[in-house]
C-alpha positions, 0 to 999 in steps of 0.5 A: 443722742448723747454718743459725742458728749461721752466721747469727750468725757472719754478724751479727757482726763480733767473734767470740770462741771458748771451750771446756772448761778443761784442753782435750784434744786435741778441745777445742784442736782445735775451738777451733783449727779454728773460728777458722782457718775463720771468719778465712778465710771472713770475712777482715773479722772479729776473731776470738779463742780464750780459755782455758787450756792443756794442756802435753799439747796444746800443740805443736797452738796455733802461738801464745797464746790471746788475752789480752782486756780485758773490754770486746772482749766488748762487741757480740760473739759468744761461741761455746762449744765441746766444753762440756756445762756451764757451769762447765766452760767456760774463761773465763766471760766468755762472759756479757758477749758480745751473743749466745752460740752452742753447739756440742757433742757430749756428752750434753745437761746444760744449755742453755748459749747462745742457738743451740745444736747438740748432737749426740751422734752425733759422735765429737767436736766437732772432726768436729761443726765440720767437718760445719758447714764442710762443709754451709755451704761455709766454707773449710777451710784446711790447718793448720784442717784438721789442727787438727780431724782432730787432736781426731777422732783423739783423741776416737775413740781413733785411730778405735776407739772405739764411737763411729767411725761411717761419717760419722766417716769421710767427715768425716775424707776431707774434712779430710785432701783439704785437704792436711796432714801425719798422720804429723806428727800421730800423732809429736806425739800418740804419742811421749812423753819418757821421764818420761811413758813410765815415768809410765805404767808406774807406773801400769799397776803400780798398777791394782787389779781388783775381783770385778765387772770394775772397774778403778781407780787411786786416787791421794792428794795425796801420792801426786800431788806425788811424781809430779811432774806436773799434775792433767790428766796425772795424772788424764785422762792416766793413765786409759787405761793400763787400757783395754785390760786383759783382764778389765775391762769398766770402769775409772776413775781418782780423783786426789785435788786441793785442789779436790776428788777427779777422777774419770776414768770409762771403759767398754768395755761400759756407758753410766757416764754416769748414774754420772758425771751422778749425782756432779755430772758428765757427759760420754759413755756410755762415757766420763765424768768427775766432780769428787768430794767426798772419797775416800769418795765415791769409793768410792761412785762405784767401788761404783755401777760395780760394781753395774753390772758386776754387774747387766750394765750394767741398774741 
């Protein structure tokens, strides 16, 4: 399925490869991983990764991303990455390359790029990349490889996530016979300083349940400049400490910034995504987000998640 994404690499001598702003460890990861296999299957190639970063994620980046004029976009392919919609995409000078591609594992929301390959069926696009790599023999170097297997272990919640399936696994055996260190990977993902460590803790003290099942945290903007931490930390980085809490089916996270509430949305049980898709957002069935006006449209949001726990995920 990937045939008119390989004949565009193919074509084109200057490729340069975005995704989603505040990229977790799937997105860095299929960014990483693409650039890594294109410059060594076609070593004659200029080849760049754009966008900002993540201090979570940073120790997965050996260097920058690429610092480009607007003119190297100029007779080059642009390919997007891990991206439902196109305000989210970091960098959008993706518009001034020749030809643009897509790759893409979120529930469909717009068309984005001339080729696009969207699968919902994968636990991530880093597993979306490989299965490329896999079925067009392109070369997957060691470092390529732990760079993908890094967003798989991410996206899947360490291969637990509903989303795991058996060819999560036959990726994942193909990636790690190239050869790199997982114990390397699981030390920089799973050991935090001590800040974050007690971040979490007082979070996990903050959680609040309501009659239908719903897990949330709210934080004010106040509340955000004490903590001392970015907005990515704060709101994506937060939203798991109530995952795994006996007696909610459904959680989310509101983190109150100067551009608007973010809005982290997770389930165990229920598709949330038309929720998220209804506010503006998108994202997975079980896992979402959304940018919200103000707190009462938060609140909105937080009754929709309880209506759906009350109606057994049927609204």
């Amino acid at each position: 399925m990937f045939e008119k994404i390989i004949e565009l690499i193919e074509k084109y001598d200057k490729i340069i490869i975005h995704r989603h702003q505040k990229p977790d460890g799937d997105a860095l990861g299929s960014q990483l991983g693409l650039l890594g296999i294109i410059r060594d299957s076609y070593p004659e190639k200029k080849v760049y990764a754009v966008g900002d970063m993540t201090p979570r994620y940073a120790f997965m980046a050996e260097s920058p991303m690429d610092e480009l004029e607007d003119a190297e976009y100029e007779g080059a392919l642009a390919i997007i990455l891990d991206t439902s919609a196109k305000e989210l995409i970091s960098d959008g000078r993706y518009t001034l390359a020749a030809a643009t591609a897509r790759l893409d594992h979120h529930l469909f929301v717009e068309k984005i790029a001339d080729e696009e390959v969207t699968d919902s069926s994968f636990e991530s696009c880093c597993g979306l990349v490989a299965a490329m790599a896999m079925e067009a023999g392109l070369s997957v170097s060691a470092s390529s490889a732990k760079a993908l297997y890094t967003g798989m272990i991410t996206d899947s919640g360490r291969f637990r996530y509903s989303s795991t399936s058996a060819n999560t696994f036959r990726v994942a055996a193909f990636l790690i016979e190239k050869g790199f260190d997982t114990a390397d990977i699981y030390r920089n993902l799973y050991s935090d300083e001590l800040f974050f460590i007690q971040l979490r803790a007082k979070f996990v003290l903050r959680i609040k349940v309501t009659p239908d099942r719903v897990g949330y945290i709210y934080t004010t903007k106040e509340e955000a400049a004490e903590y001392g931490a970015d907005s990515f930390t704060l709101s994506r980085g937060m939203v798991n400490v109530m995952s795994e809490v006996k007696g909610i089916d459904s959680w989310v996270n509101f983190t109150e910034t100067e551009n608007g509430v973010l809005c982290e949305i997770r389930s165990s049980l229920y598709n949330i995504n038309p929720i998220a898709v209804k506010y503006g957002g998108g994202g997975h069935q079980m896992a979402s987000g959304a940018t919200l006006r103000d707190r009462d449209e938060a609140m909105s949001l937080l009754e929709d998640l309880n209506a759906l726990g009350r109606e057994g995920g049927q609204i």
